[in-house]
TITILO-121888 format. One record per residue: residue in three letters; x negated, y, z of N, C-alpha, C, CB in turn. Coordinates in steps of 0.1 Angstrom, whole numbers, padded with zeros to 4 digits, always signed. Glycine has a CB too. Layout:
! TITILO-121888
ALAXYZXYZXYZXYZ
...
END
This chain:
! TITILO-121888
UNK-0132-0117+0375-0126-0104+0370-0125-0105+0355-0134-0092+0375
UNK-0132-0099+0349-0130-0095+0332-0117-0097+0326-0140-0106+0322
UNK-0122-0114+0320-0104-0114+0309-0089-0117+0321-0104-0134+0291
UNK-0098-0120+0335-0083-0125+0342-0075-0109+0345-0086-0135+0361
UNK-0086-0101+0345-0082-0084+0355-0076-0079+0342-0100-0070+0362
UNK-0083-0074+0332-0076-0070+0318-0072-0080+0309-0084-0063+0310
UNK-0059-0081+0303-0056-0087+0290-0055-0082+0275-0046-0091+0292
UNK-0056-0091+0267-0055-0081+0256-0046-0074+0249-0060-0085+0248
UNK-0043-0059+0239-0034-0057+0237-0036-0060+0221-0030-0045+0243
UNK-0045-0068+0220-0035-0071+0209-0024-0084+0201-0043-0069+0200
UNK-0022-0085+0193-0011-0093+0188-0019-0098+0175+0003-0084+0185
UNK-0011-0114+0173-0013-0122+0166-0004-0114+0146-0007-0137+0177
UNK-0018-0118+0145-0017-0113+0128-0005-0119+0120-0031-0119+0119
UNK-0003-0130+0122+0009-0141+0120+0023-0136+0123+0006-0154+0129
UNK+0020-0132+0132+0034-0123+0141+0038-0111+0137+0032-0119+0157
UNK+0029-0104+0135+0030-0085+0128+0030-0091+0115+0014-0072+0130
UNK+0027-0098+0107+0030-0100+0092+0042-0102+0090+0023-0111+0085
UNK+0046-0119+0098+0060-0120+0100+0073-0108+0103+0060-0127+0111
UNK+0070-0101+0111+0080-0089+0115+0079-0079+0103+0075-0081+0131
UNK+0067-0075+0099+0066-0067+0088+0074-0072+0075+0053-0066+0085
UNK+0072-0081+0069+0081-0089+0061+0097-0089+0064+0075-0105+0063
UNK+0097-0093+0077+0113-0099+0077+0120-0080+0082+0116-0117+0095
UNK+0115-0071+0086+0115-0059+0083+0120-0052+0070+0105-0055+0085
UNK+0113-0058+0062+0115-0054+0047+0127-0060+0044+0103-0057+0035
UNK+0130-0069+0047+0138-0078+0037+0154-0075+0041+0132-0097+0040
UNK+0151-0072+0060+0166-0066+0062+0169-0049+0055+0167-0066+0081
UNK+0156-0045+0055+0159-0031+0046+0161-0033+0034+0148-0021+0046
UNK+0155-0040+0027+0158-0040+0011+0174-0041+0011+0149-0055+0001
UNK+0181-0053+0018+0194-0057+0018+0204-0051+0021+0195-0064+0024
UNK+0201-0038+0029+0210-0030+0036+0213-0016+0031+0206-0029+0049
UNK+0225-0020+0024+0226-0006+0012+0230+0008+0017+0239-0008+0001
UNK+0235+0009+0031+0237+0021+0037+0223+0026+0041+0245+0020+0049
UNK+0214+0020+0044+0201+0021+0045+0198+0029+0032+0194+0007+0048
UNK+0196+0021+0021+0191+0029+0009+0199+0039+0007+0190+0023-0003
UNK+0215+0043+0010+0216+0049+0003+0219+0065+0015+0226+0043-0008
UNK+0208+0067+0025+0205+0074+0035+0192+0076+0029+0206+0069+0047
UNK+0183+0067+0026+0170+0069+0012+0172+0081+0002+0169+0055+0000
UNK+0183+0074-0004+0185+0083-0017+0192+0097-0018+0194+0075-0024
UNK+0198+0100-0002+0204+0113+0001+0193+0122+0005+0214+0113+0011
UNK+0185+0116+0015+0173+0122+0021+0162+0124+0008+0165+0111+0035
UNK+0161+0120-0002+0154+0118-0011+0159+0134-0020+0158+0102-0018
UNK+0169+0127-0019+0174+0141-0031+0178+0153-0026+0188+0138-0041
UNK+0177+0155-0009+0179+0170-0004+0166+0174-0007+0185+0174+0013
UNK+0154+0169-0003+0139+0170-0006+0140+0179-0018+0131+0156-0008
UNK+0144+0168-0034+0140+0169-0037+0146+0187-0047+0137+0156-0037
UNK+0162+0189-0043+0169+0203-0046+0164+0214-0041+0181+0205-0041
UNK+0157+0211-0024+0147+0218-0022+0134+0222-0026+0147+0215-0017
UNK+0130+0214-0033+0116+0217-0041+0122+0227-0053+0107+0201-0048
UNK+0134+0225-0061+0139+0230-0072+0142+0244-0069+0149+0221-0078
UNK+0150+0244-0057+0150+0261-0054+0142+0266-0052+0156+0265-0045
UNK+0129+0260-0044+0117+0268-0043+0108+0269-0058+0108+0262-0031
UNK+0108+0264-0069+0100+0263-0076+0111+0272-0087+0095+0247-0079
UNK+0121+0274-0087+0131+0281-0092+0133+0298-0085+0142+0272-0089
UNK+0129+0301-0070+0126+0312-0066+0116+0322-0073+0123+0310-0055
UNK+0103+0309-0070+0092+0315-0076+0090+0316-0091+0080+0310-0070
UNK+0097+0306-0098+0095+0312-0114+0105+0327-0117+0102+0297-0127
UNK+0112+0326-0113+0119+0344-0106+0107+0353-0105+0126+0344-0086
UNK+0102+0353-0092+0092+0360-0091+0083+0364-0098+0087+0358-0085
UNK+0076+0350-0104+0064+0353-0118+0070+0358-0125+0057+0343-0125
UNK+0083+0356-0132+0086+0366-0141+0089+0378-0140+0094+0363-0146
UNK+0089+0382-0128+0089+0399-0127+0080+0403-0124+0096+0407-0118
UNK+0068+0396-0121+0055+0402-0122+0052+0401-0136+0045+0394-0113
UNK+0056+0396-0141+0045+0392-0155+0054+0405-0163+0047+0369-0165
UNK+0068+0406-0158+0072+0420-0168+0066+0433-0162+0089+0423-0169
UNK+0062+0436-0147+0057+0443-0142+0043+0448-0147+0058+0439-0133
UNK+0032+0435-0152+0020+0440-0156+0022+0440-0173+0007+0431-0149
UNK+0037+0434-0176+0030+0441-0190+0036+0457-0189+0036+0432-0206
UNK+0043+0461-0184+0045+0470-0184+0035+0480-0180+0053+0471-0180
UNK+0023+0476-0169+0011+0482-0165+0004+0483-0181+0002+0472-0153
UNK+0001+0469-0185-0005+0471-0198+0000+0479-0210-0008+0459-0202
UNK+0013+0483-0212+0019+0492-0222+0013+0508-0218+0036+0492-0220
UNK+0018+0510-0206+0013+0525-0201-0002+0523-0202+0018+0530-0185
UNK-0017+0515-0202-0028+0516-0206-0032+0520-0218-0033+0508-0203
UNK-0023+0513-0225-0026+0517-0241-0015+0533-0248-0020+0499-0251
UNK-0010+0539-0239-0003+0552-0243-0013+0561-0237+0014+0555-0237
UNK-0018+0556-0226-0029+0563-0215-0041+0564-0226-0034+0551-0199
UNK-0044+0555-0233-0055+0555-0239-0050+0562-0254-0062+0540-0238
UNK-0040+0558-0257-0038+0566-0273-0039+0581-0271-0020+0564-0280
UNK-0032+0586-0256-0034+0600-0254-0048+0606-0252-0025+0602-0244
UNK-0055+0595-0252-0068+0600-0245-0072+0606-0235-0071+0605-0249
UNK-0063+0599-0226-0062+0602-0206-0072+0593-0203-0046+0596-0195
UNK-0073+0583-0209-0083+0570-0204-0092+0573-0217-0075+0550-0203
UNK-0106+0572-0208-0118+0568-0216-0117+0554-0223-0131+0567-0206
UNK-0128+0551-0236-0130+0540-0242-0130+0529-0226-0144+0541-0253
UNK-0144+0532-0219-0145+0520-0216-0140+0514-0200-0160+0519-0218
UNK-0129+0528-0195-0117+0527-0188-0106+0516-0188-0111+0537-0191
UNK-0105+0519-0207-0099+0514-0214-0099+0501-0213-0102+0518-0222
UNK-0110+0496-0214-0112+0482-0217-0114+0473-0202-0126+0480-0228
UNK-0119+0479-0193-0120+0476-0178-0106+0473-0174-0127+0489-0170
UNK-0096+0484-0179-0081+0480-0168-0078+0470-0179-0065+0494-0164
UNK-0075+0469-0191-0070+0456-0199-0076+0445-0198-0070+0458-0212
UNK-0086+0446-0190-0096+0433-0188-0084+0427-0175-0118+0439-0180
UNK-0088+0434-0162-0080+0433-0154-0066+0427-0156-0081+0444-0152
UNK-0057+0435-0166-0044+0432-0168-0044+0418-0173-0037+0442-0179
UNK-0050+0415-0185-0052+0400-0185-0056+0393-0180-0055+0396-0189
UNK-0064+0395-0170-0068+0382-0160-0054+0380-0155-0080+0386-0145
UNK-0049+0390-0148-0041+0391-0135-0026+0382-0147-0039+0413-0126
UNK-0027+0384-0157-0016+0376-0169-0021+0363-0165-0018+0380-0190
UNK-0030+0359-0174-0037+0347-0173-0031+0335-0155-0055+0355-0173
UNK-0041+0347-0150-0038+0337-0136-0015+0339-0131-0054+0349-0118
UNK-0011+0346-0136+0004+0344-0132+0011+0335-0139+0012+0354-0133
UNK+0005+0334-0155+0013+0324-0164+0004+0310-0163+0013+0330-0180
UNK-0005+0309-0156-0008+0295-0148+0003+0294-0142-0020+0292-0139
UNK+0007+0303-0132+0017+0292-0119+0024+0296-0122+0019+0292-0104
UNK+0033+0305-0136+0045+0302-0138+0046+0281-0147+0051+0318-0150
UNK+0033+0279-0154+0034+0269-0161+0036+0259-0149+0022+0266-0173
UNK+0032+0255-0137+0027+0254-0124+0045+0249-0119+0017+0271-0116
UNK+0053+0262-0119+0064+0263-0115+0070+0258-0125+0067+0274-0110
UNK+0073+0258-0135+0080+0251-0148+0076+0235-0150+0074+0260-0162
UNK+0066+0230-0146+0065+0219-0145+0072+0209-0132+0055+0219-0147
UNK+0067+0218-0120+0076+0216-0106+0092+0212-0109+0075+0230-0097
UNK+0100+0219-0119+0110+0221-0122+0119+0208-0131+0109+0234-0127
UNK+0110+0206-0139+0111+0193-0148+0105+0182-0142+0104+0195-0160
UNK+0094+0180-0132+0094+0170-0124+0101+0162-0112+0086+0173-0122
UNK+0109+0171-0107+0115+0172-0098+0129+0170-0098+0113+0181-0095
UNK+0135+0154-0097+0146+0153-0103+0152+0142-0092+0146+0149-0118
UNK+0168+0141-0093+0175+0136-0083+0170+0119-0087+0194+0141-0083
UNK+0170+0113-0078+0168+0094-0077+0182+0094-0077+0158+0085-0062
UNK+0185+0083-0086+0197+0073-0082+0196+0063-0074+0202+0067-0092
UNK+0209+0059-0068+0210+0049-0057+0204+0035-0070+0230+0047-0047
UNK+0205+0033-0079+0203+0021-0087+0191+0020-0087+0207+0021-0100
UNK+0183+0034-0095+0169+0033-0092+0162+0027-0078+0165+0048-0094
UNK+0162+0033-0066+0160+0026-0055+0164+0015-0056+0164+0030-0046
UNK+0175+0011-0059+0178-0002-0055+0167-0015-0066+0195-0002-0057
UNK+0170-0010-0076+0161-0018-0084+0145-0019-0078+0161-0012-0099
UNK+0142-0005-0079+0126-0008-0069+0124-0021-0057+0124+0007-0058
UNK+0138-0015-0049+0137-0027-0039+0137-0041-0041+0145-0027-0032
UNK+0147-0044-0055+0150-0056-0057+0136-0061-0064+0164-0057-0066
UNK+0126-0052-0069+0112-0057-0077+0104-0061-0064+0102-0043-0088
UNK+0105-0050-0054+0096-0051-0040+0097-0070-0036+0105-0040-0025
UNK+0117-0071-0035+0117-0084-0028+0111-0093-0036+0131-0088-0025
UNK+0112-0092-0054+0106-0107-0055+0093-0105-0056+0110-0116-0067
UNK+0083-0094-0051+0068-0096-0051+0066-0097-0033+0058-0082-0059
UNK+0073-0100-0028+0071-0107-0015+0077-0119-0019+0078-0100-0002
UNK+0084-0121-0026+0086-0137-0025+0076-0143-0035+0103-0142-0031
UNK+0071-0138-0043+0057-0144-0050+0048-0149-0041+0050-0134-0056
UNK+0040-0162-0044+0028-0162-0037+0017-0152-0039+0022-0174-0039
UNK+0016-0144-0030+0002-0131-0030-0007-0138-0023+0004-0114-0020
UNK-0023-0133-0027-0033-0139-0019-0032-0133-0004-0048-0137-0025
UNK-0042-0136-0002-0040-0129+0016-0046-0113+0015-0054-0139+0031
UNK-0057-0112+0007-0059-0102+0004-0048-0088-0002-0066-0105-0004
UNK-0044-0094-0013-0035-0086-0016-0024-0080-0007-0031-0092-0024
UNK-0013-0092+0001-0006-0091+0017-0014-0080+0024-0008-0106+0027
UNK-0029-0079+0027-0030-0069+0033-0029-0058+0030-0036-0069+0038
UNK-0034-0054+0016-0033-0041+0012-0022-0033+0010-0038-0041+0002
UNK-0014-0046+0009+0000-0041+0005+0006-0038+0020+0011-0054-0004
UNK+0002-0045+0033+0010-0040+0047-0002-0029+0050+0013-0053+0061
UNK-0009-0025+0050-0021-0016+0051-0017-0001+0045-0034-0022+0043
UNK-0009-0004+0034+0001+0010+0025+0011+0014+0033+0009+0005+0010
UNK+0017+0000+0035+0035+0001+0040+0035+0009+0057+0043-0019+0041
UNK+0026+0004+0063+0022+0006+0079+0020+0017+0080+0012+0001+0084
UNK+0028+0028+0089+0020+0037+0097+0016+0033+0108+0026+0048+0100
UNK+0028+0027+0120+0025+0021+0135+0034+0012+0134+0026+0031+0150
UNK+0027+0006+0147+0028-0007+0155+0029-0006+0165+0020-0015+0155
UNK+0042-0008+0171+0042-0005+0188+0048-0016+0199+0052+0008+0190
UNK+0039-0020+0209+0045-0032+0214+0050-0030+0225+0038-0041+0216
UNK+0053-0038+0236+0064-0039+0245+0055-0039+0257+0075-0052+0243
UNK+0062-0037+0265+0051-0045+0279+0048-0063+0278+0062-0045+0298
UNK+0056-0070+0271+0053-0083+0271+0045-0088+0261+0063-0089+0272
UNK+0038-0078+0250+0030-0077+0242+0038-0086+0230+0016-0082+0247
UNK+0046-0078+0227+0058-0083+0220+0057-0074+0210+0073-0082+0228
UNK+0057-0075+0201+0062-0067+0189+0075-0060+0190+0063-0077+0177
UNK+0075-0045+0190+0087-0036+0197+0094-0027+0185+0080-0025+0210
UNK+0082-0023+0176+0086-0014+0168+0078-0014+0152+0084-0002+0176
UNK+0081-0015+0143+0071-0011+0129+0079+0004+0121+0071-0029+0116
UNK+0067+0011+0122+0072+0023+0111+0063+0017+0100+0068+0042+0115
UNK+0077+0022+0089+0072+0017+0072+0074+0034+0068+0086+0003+0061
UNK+0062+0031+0055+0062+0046+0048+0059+0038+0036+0049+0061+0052
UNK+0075+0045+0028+0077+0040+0010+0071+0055+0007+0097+0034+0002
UNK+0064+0059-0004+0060+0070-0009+0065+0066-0022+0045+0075-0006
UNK+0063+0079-0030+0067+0083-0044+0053+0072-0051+0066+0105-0048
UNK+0045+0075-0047+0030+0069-0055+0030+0054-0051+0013+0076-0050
UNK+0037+0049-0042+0038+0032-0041+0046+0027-0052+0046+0027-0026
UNK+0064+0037-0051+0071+0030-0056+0069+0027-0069+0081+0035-0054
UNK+0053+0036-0076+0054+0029-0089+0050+0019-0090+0050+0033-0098
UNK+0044+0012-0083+0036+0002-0083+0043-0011-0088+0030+0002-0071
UNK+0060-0004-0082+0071-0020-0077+0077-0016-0091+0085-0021-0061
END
């Protein structure tokens, strides 16, 4: 019984490197490919801009909202409706509540300037740096770290065939290339 009843499911390292590689190399090559990258890339990324563009909206009507809280504290207090140390308790308050909004407006203002359309060239150049550091000799080490990034799954066949590879390019890889 043992290894004749069960076989193994896994696959030769040689073979999943190979496919992984020759994977890349038909993606790097295939410009409708990237430039489905670069569309999907840049609805993402108009989407972040409207939302980071909603909410700097928002913070700014809050932030006119509490200074306007803080104007009426200090008429409150010239009139002498508010005690001294009333006084200084809600303006404590008012400025925190400043403080912590003009963080995430800086928060959202940065989102805004970070957040910019990729050109199809850009990608493409990435890819074209990708292809010649696979055509470089890499140690073996390196090879793995680098398919260890690229890899999410590995999916095989009934004939223990190599069936499928999902690749994940991220923003924090591509600088690397």
């Amino acid at each position: 019984k043992g290894i004749t009843a069960c076989h193994s499911n896994a696959i030769r390292v040689e073979e999943a490197n190979e496919a992984v590689f020759s994977k890349l190399e038909e993606l790097m090559t295939d410009q409708e490919f990237l430039k489905e990258v670069v569309g999907a890339t840049n609805r993402v990324s108009r989407q972040h801009q409207e939302t980071a563009l909603k909410q700097l909206k928002s913070i700014e009507e809050e932030v006119k909202q509490l200074e306007q809280r803080r104007s009426k504290i200090f008429e409150a207090y010239e009139c002498s409706i508010l005690t001294s140390d009333e006084f200084i308790e809600r303006k404590k308050q008012i400025n925190q509540e400043l403080s912590r909004v003009q963080k995430q407006k800086k928060e959202a203002e940065s989102m805004l300037q970070e957040d910019g359309e990729v050109t199809y060239e850009y990608v493409r150049s990435i890819m074209e740096h990708f292809h010649c550091i696979l055509d470089e000799d890499m140690d073996r080490e390196q090879r793995k770290q680098l398919l260890h990034m690229l890899i999410s799954k590995i999916t095989m066949n009934d004939k223990r065939e190599l069936d499928s590879i999902q690749i994940v390019l991220t923003a924090a890889m591509a600088q690397f290339f």
